[in-house]
VMD Tcl script that draws the C-alpha trace (Angstrom):
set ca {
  {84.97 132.24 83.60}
  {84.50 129.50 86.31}
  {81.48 127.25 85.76}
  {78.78 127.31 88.62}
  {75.91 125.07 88.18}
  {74.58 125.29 91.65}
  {73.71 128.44 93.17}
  {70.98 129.32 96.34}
  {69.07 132.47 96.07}
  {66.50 133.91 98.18}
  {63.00 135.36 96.56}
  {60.88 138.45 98.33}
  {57.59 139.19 96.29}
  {56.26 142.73 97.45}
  {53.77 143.19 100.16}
  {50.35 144.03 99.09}
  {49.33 147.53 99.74}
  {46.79 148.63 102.74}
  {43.28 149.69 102.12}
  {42.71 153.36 103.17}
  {40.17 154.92 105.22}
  {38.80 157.81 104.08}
  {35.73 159.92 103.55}
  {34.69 162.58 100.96}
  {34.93 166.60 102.37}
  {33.83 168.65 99.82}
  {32.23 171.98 100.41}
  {28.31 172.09 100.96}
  {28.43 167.96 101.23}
  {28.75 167.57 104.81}
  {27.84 163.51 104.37}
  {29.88 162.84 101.52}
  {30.28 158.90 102.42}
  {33.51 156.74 102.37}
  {35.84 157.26 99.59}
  {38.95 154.93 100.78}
  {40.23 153.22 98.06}
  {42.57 149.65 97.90}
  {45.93 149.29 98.00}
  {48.05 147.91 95.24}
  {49.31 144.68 94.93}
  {52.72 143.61 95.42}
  {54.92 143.14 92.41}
  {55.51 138.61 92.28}
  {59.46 137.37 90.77}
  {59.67 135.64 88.00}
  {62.35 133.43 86.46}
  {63.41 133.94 82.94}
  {65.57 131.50 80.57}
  {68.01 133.18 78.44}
  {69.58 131.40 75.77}
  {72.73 133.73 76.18}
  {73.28 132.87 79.64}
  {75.21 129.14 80.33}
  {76.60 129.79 84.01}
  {75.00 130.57 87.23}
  {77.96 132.65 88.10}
  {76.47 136.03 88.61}
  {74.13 134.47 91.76}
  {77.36 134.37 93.34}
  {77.48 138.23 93.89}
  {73.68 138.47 94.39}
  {71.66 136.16 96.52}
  {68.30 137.89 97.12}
  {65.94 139.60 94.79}
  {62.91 141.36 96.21}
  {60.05 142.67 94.28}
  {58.58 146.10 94.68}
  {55.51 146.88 97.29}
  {52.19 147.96 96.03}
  {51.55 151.21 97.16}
  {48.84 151.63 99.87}
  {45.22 153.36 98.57}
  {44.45 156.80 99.04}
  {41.18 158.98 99.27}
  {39.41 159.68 96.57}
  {39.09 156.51 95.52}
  {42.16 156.06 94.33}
  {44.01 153.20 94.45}
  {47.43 152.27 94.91}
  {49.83 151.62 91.98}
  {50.96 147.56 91.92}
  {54.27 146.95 92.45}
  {56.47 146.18 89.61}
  {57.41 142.79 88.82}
  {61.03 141.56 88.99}
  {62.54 138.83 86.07}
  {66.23 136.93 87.39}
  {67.82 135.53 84.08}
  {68.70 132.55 84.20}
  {70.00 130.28 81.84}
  {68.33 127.37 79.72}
  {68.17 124.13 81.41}
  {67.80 125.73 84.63}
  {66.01 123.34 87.01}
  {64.53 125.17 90.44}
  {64.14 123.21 93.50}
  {61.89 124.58 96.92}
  {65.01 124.38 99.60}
  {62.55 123.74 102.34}
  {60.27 121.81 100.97}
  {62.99 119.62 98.45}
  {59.86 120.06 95.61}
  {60.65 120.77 91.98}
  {59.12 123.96 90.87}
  {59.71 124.22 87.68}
  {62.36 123.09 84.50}
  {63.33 126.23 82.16}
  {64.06 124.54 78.76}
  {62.75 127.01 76.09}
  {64.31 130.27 75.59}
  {62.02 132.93 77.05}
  {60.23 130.77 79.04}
  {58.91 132.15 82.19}
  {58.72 130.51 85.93}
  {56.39 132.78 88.85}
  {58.61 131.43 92.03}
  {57.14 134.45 94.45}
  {53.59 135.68 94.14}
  {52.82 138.90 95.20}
  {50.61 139.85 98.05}
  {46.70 141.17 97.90}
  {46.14 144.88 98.28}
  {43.88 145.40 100.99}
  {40.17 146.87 100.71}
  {39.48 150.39 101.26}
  {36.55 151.30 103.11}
  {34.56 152.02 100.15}
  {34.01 148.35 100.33}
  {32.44 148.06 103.53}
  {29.49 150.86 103.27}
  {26.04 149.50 103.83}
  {22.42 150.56 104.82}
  {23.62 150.59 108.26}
  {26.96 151.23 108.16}
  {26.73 154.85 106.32}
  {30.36 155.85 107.27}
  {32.41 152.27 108.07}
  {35.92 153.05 109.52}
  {37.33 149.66 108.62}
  {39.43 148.65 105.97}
  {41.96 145.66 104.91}
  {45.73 145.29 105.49}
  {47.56 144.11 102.52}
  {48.77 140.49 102.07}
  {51.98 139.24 102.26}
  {54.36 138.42 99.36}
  {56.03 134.69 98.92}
  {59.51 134.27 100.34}
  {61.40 131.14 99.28}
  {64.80 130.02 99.14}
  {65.55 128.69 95.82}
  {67.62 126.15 94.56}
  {69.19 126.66 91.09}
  {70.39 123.89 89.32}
  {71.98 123.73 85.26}
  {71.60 120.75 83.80}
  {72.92 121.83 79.99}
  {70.90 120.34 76.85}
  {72.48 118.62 74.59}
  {71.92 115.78 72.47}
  {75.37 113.47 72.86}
  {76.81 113.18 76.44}
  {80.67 111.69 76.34}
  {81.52 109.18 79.46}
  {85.05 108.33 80.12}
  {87.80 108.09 82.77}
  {90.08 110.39 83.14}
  {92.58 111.28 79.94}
  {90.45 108.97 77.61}
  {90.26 111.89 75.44}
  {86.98 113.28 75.74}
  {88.09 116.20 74.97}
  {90.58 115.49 72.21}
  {87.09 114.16 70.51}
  {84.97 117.31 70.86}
  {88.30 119.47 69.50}
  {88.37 116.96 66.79}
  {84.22 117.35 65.95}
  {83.29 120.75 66.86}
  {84.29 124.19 67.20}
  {84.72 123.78 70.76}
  {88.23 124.56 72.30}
  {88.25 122.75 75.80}
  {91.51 121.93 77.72}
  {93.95 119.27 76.74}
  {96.87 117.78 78.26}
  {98.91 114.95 79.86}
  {97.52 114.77 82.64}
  {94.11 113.71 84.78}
  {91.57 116.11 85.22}
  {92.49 118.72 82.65}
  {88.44 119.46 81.92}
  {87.12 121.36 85.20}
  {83.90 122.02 83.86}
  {81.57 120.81 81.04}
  {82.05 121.95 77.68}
  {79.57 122.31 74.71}
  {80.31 121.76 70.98}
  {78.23 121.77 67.95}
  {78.72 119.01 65.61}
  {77.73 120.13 61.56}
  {77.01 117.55 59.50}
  {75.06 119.16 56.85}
  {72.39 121.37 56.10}
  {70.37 121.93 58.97}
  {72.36 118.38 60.35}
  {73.66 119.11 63.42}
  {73.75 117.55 66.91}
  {75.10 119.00 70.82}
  {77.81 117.35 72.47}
  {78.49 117.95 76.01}
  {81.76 116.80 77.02}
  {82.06 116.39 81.22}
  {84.66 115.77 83.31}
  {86.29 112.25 83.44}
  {84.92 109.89 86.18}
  {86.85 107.51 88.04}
  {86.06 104.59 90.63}
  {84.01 105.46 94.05}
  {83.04 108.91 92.10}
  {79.14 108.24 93.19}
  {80.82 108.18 96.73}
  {82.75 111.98 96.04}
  {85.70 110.95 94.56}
  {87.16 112.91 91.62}
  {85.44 115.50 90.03}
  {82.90 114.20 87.20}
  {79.97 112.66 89.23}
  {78.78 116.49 90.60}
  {78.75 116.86 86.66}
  {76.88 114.13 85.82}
  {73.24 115.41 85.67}
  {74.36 117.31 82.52}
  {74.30 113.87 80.64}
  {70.58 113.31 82.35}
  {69.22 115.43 79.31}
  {70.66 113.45 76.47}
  {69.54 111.40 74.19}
  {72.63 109.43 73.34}
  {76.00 108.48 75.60}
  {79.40 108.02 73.86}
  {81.51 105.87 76.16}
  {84.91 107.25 75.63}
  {87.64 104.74 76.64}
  {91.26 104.85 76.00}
  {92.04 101.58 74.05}
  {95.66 100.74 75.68}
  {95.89 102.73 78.85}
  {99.31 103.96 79.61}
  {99.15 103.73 83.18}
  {98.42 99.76 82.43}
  {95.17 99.86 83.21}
  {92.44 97.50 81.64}
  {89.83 99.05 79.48}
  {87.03 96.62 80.22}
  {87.60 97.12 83.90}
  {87.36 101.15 83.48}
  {84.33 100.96 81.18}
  {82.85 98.44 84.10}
  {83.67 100.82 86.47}
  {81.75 103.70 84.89}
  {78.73 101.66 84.74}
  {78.76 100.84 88.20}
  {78.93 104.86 88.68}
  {76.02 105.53 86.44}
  {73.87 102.59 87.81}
  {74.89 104.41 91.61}
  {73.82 107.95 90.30}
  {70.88 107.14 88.02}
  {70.01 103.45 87.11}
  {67.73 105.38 84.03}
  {71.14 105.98 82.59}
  {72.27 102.26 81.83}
  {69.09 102.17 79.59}
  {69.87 104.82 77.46}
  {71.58 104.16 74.50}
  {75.04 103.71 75.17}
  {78.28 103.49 71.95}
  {81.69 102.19 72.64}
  {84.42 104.48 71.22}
  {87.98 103.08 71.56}
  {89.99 106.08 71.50}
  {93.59 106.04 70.92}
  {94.34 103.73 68.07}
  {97.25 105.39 66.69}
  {99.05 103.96 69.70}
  {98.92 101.14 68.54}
  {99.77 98.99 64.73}
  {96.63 98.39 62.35}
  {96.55 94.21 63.42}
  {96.97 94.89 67.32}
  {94.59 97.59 67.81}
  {91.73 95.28 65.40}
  {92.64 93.03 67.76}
  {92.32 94.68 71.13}
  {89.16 96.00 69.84}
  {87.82 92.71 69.37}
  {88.93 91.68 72.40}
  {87.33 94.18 74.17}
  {83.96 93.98 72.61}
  {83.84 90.07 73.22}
  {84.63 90.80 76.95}
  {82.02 93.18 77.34}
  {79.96 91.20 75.64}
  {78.76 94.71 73.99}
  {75.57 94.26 71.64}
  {74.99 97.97 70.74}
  {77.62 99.56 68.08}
  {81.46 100.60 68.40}
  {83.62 102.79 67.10}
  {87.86 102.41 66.80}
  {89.18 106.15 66.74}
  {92.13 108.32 66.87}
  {90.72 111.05 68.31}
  {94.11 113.41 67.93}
  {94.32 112.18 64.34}
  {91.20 112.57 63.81}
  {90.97 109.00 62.29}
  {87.58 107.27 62.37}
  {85.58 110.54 64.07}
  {84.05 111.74 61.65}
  {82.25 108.25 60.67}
  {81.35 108.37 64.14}
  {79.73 111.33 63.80}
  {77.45 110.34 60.87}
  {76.66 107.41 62.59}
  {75.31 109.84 65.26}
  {73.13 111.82 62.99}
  {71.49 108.99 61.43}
  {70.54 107.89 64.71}
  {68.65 111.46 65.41}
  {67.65 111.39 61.87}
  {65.82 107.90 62.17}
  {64.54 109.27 66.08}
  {63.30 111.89 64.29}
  {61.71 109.93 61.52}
  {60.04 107.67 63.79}
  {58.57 110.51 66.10}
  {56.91 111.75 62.87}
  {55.12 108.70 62.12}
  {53.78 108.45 65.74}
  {52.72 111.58 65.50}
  {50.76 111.07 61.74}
  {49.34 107.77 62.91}
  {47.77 109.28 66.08}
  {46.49 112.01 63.86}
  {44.96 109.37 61.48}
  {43.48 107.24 64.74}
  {42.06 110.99 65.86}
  {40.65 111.55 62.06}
  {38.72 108.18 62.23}
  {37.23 108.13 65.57}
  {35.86 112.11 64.62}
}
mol new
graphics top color blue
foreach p $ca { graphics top sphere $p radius 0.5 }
foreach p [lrange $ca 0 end-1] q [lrange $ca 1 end] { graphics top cylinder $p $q radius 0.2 }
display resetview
């Protein structure tokens, strides 16, 4: 199935119904008074995440959705039935975005969570509502009120907790084979991953992390080159970035400049994403003998100037990836750790000032 991340749909909420006019006619009541009642209201659209959904394919085929009119009110006092509601699956992650107005309605992270995007209309007031002292037998009622319309932008930014960076052929890919169930393309050539792919890394017992491998970025790709930077707001949701870089490139290209480059790239698409934290993993080592590629990894570092930690891997070989991958956990475990102990020391400061 292709991936679709983007999609543009339109959202009708029903009309409210119309207030009737009406007045009671029974036999021996000649004055029976108004009996009009109100009209329904309209039926709003809603936007549910599903957990089971991960493309925005299927707004491809179907642009609009309209919600149901409320029925208009009827003598008798009887009112008209609402419309029913209508619910658009979407998928988690799911950001929505007012076309006209360029506002952010709404973020859709939690399975089952539900977004109102079109509210339906009023029902209007039957003349019931009008009788007075003077007015015995008021002919007036209410029209019903309009629905929302809006045209919606859709927008799946995928959650996961490890986003991998890299040029092209750096082996992204070959690293989330390696780590995870996850069976994304591989070959010899640029821009084999077309979409982002998802795989979950097990460590343990209820030790596990997302990885979210996108495709590779090259130079002047904030500008619309290549294909990764229309990608790139699926890394905007993680918590960690594994710069990916191919150790000894074998077009001859320098790894420092590439990993330079990327930066430049994130710092044009979202400075916030320089700050994040941010591992080196040289990829490719078996390219090259154990004393070279020590040394090229040195070399690299010191050029960099790189202060957070680095990895030496062989993706394909699956040398050094899985110490990688610990290395990962214990940083989630320790996040995770620390967020408790926030949380118990504000519950203390609460306790004391009670």
């Amino acid at each position: 199935m292709k991936f679709v991340d983007e999609a543009i749909i339109k959202v009708i909420a029903g009309d409210g119904g119309n207030g009737c006019i009406s007045f009671r006619r029974e036999k021996f009541i000649p004055f029976g008074g108004p009996d009009g009642g109100d009209g329904g209201g309209g039926g709003s659209v809603w936007l549910v995440a599903d957990e089971g959904l991960n493309t925005l394919v299927d707004f491809r085929h179907q642009r609009a959705f309209r919600a149901q009119r409320g029925q208009n009110g009827m003598g008798s006092q009887m009112y008209g039935k609402g419309g029913e509601d209508t619910d658009i699956r979407v998928p988690v992650g799911t950001v929505v975005t007012n076309v006209d107005t360029d506002e952010i309605i709404g973020d859709l992270t939690v399975n089952g969570q539900r977004l109102l995007v079109a509210e339906g209309g009023r029902g209007g007031l039957g003349n019931i509502h009008f009788k007075s002292s003077v007015n015995r037998a008021p002919r007036k009622s209410t029209p019903g009120t309009s629905g929302d319309m809006r045209e919606l932008k859709l927008e799946l930014k995928l959650l996961a907790d490890v986003g991998l960076l890299g040029f092209p052929n750096a082996g992204k890919s070959t690293f989330i084979r390696a780590v995870s169930a996850a069976t994304p393309r591989v070959a010899d050539y640029p821009f084999t991953t077309l979409h982002p792919n998802l795989g979950v890394v097990r460590i343990g017992t209820d030790q596990s992390f997302v990885v979210a491998d996108i495709p590779g970025l090259i130079e002047g790709a904030a500008d619309g080159a290549g294909l990764g930077i229309q990608f790139l707001r699926h890394v905007s949701r993680t918590s960690l970035l594994l710069h990916v870089v191919d150790i000894a490139p074998i077009d001859g290209g320098d790894a420092v400049d590439q990993v330079r480059a990327i930066e430049q790239e994130l710092a044009k698409f979202n400075p916030e994403l320089l700050e994040r934290p941010r591992w080196l993993v040289m990829n490719k080592a078996d390219v090259l003998d154990e004393d070279e590629r020590q040394a090229r990894a040195k070399e690299i570092v010191e050029l960099l100037e790189w202060k957070d930690p680095w990895f030496l891997i062989s993706a394909i070989s699956r040398e050094g990836t899985w110490d990688v991958c610990q290395k990962v956990q214990q940083f989630f475990d320790a996040a995770r750790a620390a967020a408790r102990d926030a949380d118990e020391a504000s519950a203390d400061v609460r306790m004391r000032e009670v």
